[in-house]
C-alpha positions in Angstrom: 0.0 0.0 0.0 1.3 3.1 -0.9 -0.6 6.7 0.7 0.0 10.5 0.6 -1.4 12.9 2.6 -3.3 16.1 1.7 -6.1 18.8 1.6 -9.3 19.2 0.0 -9.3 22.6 -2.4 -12.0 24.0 -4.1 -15.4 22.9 -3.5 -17.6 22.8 -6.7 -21.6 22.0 -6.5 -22.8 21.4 -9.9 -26.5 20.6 -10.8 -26.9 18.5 -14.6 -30.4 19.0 -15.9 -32.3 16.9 -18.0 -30.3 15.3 -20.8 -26.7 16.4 -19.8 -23.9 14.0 -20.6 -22.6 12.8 -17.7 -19.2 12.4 -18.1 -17.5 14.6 -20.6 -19.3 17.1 -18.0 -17.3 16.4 -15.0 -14.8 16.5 -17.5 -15.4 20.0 -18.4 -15.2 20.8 -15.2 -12.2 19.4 -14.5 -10.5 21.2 -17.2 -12.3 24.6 -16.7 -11.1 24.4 -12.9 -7.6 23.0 -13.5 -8.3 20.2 -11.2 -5.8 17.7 -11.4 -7.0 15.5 -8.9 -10.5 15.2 -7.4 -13.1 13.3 -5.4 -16.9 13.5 -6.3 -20.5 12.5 -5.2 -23.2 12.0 -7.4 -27.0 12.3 -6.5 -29.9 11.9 -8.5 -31.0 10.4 -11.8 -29.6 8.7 -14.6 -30.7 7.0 -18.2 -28.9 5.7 -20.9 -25.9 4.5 -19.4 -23.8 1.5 -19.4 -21.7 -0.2 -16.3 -19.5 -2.5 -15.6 -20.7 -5.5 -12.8 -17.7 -7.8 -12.8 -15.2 -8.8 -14.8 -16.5 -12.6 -16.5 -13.9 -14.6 -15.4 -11.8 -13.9 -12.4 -8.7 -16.0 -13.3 -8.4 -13.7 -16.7 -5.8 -11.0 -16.9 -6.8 -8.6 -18.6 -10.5 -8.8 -17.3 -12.7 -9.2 -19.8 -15.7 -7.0 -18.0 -19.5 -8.0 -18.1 -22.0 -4.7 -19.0 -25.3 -4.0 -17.9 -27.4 -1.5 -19.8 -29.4 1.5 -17.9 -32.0 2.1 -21.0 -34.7 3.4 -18.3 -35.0 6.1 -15.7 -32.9 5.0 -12.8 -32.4 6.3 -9.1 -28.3 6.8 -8.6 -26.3 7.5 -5.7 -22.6 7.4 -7.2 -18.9 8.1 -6.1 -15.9 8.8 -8.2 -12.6 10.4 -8.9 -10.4 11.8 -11.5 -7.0 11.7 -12.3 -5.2 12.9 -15.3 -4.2 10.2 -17.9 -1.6 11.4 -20.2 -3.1 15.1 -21.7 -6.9 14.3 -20.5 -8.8 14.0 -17.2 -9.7 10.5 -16.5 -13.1 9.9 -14.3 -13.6 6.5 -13.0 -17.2 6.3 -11.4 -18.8 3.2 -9.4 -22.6 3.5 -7.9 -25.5 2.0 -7.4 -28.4 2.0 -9.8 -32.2 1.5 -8.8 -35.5 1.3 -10.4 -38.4 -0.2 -8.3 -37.0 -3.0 -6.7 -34.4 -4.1 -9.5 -31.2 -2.3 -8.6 -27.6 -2.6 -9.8 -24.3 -2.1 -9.0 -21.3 -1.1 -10.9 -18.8 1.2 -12.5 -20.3 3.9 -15.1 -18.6 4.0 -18.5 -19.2 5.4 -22.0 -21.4 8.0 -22.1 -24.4 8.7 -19.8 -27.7 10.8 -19.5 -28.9 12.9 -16.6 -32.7 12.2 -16.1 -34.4 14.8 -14.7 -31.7 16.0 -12.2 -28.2 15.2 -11.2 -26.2 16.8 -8.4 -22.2 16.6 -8.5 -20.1 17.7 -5.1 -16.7 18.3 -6.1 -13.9 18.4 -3.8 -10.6 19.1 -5.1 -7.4 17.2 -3.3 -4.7 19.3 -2.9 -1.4 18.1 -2.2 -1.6 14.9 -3.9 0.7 13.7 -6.2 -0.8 11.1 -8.6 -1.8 10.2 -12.0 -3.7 7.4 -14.1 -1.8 4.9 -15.6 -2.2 2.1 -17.8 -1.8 -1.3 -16.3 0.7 -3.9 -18.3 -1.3 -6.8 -16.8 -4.7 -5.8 -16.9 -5.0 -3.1 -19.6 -6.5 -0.5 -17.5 -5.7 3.3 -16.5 -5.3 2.4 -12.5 -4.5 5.4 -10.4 -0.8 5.5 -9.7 0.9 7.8 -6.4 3.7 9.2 -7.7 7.0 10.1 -5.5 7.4 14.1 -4.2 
C-alpha cells in the first residue's frame, strides 16, 4: 500500500439537468477548474448509461468485464474520482443503480444521460501527487501515487 497525505481545495456543487452528458461534463469541469485531482458525489438520476458489474472470469488477466445497460429512468447514488491520464482528465465512477426493486451495482462508463436532475459535489485534493496509468497486466488506467 502506498498513501499520501493532503487537503481538500475548491469545492464545486454542480446541478446537470435533464439530458446532460454525464461524463464529458465532470470532464469539463475538471478542465475549466484545473483540477488535477479530485473526489466526487453523485446524487440523483440517470438513463442511458452503461456499467461495468464484474469482470467474466476472475482467473483472466486482462479482465474481460461483463456490461449492464441502464435504457430506463434509474435512481443513482454514485462516487468517483479523476485523475489525469496522459493530456486528458480520466473519471472512474462506481454506484449504485435502482428502479423499483431491481437495482444494480457497478462502474459507469461510456457515455451517460442525466434524467431529470443530477447533483455533483466536487472536492478538489490538494497536495496529492498522482496520476492514471495504464496497467501492463490488466489493460487498464489504474490510479498510480507518484513520489514528491
Amino acid at each position: 500500500m502506498k498513501y499520501q497525505v493532503g487537503e481538500i481545495g475548491k469545492v464545486i456543487l454542480a446541478h446537470f439537468e435533464d439530458g446532460d452528458e454525464i461524463i464529458s461534463n465532470l470532464n469539463s469541469i475538471v478542465r475549466k477548474e484545473r483540477i488535477k485531482g479530485c473526489i466526487f458525489y453523485l446524487l440523483g438520476g440517470i438513463t442511458e448509461g452503461r456499467i461495468v458489474v464484474g469482470p467474466m472470469n476472475d482467473d483472466v488477466r486482462p479482465p474481460e468485464p461483463t456490461w449492464r445497460e441502464i435504457v430506463d429512468s434509474h435512481e443513482t447514488l454514485a462516487i468517483g474520482t479523476v485523475f489525469w491520464h496522459g493530456g486528458e482528465p480520466r473519471v472512474h465512477i462506481h454506484g449504485t443503480y435502482g428502479k423499483f426493486d431491481s437495482v444494480k451495482t457497478g462502474c459507469l462508463r461510456d457515455e451517460a444521460r442525466t434524467f431529470l436532475v443530477l447533483e455533483a459535489v466536487i472536492l478538489e485534493l490538494k497536495g496529492i501527487n498522482a496520476v492514471r496509468e495504464i496497467d501492463p497486466d490488466i489493460q487498464m488506467a489504474l490510479l498510480k501515487l507518484i513520489d514528491r
